[in-house]
C-alpha positions in Angstrom: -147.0 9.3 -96.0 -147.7 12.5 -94.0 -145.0 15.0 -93.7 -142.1 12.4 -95.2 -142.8 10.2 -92.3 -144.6 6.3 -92.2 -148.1 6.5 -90.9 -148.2 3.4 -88.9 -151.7 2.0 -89.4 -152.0 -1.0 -87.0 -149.1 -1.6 -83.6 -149.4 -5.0 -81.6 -152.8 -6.3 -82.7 -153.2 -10.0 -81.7 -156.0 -12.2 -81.4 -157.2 -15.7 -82.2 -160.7 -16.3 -83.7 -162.7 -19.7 -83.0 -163.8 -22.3 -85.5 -167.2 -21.2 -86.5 -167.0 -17.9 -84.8 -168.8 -15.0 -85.5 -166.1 -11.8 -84.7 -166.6 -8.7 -84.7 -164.2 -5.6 -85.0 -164.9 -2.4 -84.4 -163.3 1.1 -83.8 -163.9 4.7 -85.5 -163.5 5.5 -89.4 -159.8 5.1 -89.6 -158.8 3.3 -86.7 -157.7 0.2 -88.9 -160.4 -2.0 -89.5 -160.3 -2.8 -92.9 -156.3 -2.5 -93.0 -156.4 -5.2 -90.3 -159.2 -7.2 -92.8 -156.9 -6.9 -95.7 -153.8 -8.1 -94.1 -156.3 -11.5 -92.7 -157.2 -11.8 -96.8 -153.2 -11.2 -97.7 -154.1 -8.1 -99.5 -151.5 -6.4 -97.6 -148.5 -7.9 -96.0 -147.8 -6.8 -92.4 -144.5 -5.4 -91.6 -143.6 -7.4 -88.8 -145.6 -10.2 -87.8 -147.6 -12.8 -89.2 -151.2 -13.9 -90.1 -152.3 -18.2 -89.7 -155.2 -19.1 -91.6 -156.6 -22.6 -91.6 -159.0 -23.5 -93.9 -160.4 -21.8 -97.5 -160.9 -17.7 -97.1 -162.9 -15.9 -98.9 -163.1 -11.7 -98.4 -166.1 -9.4 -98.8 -163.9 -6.6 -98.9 -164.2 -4.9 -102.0 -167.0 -6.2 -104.0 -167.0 -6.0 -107.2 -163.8 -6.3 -107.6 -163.1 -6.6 -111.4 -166.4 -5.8 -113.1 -165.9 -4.4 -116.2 -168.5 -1.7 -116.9 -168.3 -2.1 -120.8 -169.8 -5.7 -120.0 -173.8 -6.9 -119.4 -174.3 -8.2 -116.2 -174.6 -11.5 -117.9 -170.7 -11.5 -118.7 -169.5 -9.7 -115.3 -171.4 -13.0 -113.4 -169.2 -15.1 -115.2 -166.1 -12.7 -114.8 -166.3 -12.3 -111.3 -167.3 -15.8 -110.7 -164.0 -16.7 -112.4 -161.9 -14.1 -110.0 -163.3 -16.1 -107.2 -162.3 -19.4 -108.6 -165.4 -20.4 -109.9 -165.5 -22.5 -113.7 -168.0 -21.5 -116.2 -169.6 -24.9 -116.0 -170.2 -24.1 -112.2 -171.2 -20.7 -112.4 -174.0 -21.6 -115.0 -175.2 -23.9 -112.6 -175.6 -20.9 -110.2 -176.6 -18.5 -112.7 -180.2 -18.5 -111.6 -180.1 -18.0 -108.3 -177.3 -15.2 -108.7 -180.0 -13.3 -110.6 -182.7 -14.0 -108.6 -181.3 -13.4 -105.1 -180.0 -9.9 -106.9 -183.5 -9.2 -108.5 -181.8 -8.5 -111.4 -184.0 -10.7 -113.5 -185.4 -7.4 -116.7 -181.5 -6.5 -116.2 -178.8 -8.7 -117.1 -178.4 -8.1 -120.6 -177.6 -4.5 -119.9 -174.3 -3.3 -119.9 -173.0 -2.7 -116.5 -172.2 0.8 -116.9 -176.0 1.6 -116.9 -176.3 0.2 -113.4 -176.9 2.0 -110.3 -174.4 2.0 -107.9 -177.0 -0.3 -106.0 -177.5 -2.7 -108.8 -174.0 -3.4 -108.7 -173.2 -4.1 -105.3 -176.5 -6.2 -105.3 -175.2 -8.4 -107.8 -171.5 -8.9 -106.5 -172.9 -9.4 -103.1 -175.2 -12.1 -104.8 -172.2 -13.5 -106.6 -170.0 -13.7 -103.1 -172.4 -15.5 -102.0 -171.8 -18.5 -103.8 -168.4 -19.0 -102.0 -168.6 -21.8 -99.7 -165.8 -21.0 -97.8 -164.8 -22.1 -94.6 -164.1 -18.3 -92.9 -165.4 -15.3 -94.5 -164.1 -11.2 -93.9 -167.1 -9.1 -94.6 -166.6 -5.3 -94.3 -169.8 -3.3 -94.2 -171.6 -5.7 -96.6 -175.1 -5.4 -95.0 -175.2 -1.4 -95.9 -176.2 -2.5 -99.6 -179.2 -2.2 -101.4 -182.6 -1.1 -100.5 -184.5 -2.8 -97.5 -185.8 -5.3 -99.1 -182.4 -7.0 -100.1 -180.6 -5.5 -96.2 -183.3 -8.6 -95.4 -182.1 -10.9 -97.5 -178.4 -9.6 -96.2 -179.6 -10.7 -92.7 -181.0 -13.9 -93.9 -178.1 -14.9 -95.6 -176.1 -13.8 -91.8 -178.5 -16.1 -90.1 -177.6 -19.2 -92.7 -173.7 -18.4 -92.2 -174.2 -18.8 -88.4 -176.5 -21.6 -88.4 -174.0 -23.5 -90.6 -171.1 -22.9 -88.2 -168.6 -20.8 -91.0 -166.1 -19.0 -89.5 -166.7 -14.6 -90.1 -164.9 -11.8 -89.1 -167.0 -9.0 -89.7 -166.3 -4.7 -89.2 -169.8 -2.6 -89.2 -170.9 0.5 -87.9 -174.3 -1.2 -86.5 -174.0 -2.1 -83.4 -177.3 -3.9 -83.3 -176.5 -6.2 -86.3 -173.3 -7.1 -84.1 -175.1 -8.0 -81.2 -177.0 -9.6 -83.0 -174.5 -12.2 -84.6 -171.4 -11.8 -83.0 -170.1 -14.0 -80.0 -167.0 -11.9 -79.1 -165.3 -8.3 -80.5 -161.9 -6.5 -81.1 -162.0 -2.7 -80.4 -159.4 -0.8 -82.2 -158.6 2.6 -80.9 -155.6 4.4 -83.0 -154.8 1.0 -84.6 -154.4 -0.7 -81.1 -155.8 -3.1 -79.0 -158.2 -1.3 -77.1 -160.4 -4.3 -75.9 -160.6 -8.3 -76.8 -164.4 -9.3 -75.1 -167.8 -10.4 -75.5 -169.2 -8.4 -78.1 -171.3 -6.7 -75.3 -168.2 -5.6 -73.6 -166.7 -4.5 -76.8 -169.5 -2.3 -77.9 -170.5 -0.9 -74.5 -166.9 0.0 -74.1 -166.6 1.7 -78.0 -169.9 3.7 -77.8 -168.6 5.1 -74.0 -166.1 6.5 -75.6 -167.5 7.6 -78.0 -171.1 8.5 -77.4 -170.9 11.9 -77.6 -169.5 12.1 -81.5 -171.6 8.8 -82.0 -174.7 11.3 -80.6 -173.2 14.1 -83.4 -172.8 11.6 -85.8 -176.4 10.5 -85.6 -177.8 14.1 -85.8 -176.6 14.2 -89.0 -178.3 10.7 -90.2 -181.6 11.6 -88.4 -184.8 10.7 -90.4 -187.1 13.8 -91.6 -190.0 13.3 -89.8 -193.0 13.0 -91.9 -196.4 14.7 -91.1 -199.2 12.9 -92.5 -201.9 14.8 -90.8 -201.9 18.2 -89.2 -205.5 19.7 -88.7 -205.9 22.4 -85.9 -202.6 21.1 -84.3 -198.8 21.8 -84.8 -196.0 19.9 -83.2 -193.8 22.6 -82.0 -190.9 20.2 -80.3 -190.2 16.3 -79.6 -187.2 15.9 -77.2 -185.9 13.1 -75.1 -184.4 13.9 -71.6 -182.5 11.3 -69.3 -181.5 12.4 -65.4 -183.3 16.0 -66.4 -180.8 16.3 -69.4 -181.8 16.3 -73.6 -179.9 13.8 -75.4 -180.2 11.1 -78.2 -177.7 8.7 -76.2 -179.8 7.2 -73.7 -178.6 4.8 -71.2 -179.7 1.6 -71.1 -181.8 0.3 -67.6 -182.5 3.8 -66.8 -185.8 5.4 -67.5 -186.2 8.1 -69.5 -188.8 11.2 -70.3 -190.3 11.8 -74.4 -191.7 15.7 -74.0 -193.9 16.7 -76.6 -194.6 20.2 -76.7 -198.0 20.5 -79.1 -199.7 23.8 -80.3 -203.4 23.8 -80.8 -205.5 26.5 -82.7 -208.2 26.3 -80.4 -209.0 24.6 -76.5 -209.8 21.4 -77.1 -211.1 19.1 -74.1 -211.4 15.3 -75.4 -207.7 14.9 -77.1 -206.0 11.4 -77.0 -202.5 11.7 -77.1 -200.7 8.2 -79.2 -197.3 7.2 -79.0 -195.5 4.2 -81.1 -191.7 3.0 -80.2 -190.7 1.9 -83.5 -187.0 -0.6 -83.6 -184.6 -0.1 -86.6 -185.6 -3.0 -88.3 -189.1 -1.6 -88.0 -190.9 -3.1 -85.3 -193.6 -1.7 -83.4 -191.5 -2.2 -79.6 -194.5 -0.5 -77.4 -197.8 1.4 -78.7 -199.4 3.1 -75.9 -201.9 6.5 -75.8 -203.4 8.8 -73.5 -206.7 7.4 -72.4 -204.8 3.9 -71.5 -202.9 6.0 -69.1 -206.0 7.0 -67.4 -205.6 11.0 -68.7 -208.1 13.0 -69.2 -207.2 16.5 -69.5 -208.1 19.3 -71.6 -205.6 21.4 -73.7 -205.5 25.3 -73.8 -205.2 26.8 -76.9 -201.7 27.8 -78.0 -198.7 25.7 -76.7 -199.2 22.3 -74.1 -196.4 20.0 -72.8 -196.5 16.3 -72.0 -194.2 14.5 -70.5 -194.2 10.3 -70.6 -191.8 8.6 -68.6 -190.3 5.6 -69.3 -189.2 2.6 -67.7 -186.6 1.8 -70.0 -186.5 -2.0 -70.7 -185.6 -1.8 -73.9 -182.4 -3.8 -75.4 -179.3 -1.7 -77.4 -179.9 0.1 -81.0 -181.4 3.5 -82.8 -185.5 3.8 -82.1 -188.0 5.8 -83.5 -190.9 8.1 -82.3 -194.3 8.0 -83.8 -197.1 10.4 -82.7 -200.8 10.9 -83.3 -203.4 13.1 -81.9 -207.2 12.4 -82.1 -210.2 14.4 -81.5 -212.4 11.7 -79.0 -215.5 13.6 -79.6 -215.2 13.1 -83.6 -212.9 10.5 -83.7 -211.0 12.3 -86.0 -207.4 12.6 -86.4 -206.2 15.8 -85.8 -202.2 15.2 -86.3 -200.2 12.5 -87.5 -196.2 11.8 -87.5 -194.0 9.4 -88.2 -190.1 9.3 -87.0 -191.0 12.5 -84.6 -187.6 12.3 -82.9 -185.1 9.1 -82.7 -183.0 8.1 -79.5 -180.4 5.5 -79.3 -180.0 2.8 -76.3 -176.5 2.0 -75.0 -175.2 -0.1 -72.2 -177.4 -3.6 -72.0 -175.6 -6.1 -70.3 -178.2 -8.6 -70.4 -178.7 -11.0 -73.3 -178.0 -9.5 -76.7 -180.9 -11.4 -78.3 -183.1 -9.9 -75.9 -185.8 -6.8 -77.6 -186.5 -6.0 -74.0 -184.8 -6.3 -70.8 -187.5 -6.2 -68.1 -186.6 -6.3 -64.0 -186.4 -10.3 -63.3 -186.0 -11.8 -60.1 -185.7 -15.5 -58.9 -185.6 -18.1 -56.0 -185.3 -21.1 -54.8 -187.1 -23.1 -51.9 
């Protein structure tokens, strides 16, 4: 209640998902995504309206719902495997692979309450798990745990899909929903905004939004981390698209990296390295000077270089490693990882796709 009148959290949403349909739902913090999840688990009763659900449903909602902290994680398996309708005789079947898939293994004896916050969400995740239901909600499950389990988060995605389950799933990432998704809901201010292919949902969310989404991934920017810095200072990374900075870059366009790097001394045989680094952490494109056929000597104080871009490269947050190396010793001068990072928006091509190269084709 805000000023002694009803918030109204979600007007004229309607939508049908698929048999063994991976949906996705997105919108801004407090558009009604997880309200609309919570009505679909019968959480919350809609006000007018109603919700059809054929088949078992299970919700990743709130996980770990109903641990008690006073409890080892021993007793909480078998707790929360009773909430979700499990019998103890099944659960100690699955009791084993619970603790291993949570790595949990030196830990179970130990009362919950001594947990990290990552601990516990690891094991109810791993507990959820178990549910073999035939439609799953899942709201922002894949932002638990370290890297290491986020893998065994997409894995477990992957299996869900390959086995044809039914998921409706809300997440910030828009790469994990292209990823797995077939179509999307966009909510704006709890309404209908669009009902697409996921790439038309998420190219249309992140238009209107790009420039807080841009704001909003300032503030979630990696440090960079200098490994080596000997004789040469990086004094600024930026990215530039139609001869303006930005983070947001547009997909299919090409775009300009311009390193501006300080040396203490002129310097003529300097190799220049640059590697385009995915959010899942694969090297995209590793490229330096002297394969571009540069050779050019650098003044002492400040030098700019400017690499330009033909930008084939498919929708999600990159990052920018640098090196510099001294040819004539073959010594490395300076060394950076996550330099700057830059986010691609707007593919229309296939969402599998980790580049999107100029294809043509004909027919005689």
């Amino acid at each position: 209640l805000a000023d002694n009148k009803n918030h109204v959290a979600l007007t004229d949403i309607s939508f049908k998902v698929k048999k063994g349909e991976f949906f996705g739902i997105v919108g801004r913090n407090g558009s009604g995504k997880s309200t609309l999840l919570k009505i679909l688990a019968g959480v919350y009763q809609p006000t007018t309206g109603r919700v059809s659900v054929h088949g078992r449903l299970t919700p990743f909602i709130e996980l770990g719902v109903g641990f008690n902290p006073e409890l080892s994680g021993t007793d909480n398996v078998y707790l929360n495997g009773a909430l979700l309708g499990f019998s103890r005789a099944q659960m100690k079947e699955m009791y084993a692979d619970i603790v291993n898939f949570a790595e949990l293994e030196n830990f179970m004896d130990v009362k919950l309450k001594n947990y990290s916050s990552g601990m516990q969400v690891r094991l109810a995740f791993s507990i959820a798990t178990r549910c073999k239901s035939d439609i799953l909600l899942l709201d922002e499950v894949l932002a638990v745990g370290d890297a290491v389990f986020q893998q065994k988060c997409f894995d477990y995605f992957s299996d869900l899909k390959k086995s044809g389950r039914t998921v409706c799933f809300v997440s910030h990432d828009a790469n994990v929903m292209r990823k797995y998704c077939d179509r999307g809901l966009y909510i704006k201010d709890g309404k209908v905004q669009l009902l697409s292919n996921i790439t038309d949902v998420l190219n249309e969310y992140q238009k209107d939004f790009s420039e807080s989404i841009e704001l909003e991934a300032d503030k979630k920017m990696t440090q960079p981390k200098t490994l080596h810095s000997r004789g040469v200072h990086l004094l600024s990374a930026f990215i530039f698209q139609a001869k303006k900075k930005t983070r947001m870059v547009q997909a299919s366009k090409e775009f300009q990296l311009v390193l501006d790097l300080g040396f203490e001394s002129k310097v003529s045989r300097i190799n220049v390295g640059i590697n385009i680094i995915n959010q899942q952490g694969q090297l995209i494109h590793a490229f330096n000077t002297d394969q571009l056929g540069m050779k050019h000597s650098f003044k002492k104080g400040s030098n700019s270089l400017s690499f330009n871009f033909q930008n084939v490269l498919t929708d999600g947050k990159y990052s920018v490693n640098i090196a510099v190396v001294d040819e004539s010793t073959k010594s490395m001068l300076f060394q950076q990882q996550s330099t700057c990072e830059f986010i691609i928006n707007g593919v229309t091509g296939h969402k599998y796709s980790l580049i999107h190269p100029s294809v043509t084709v004909e027919a005689k």
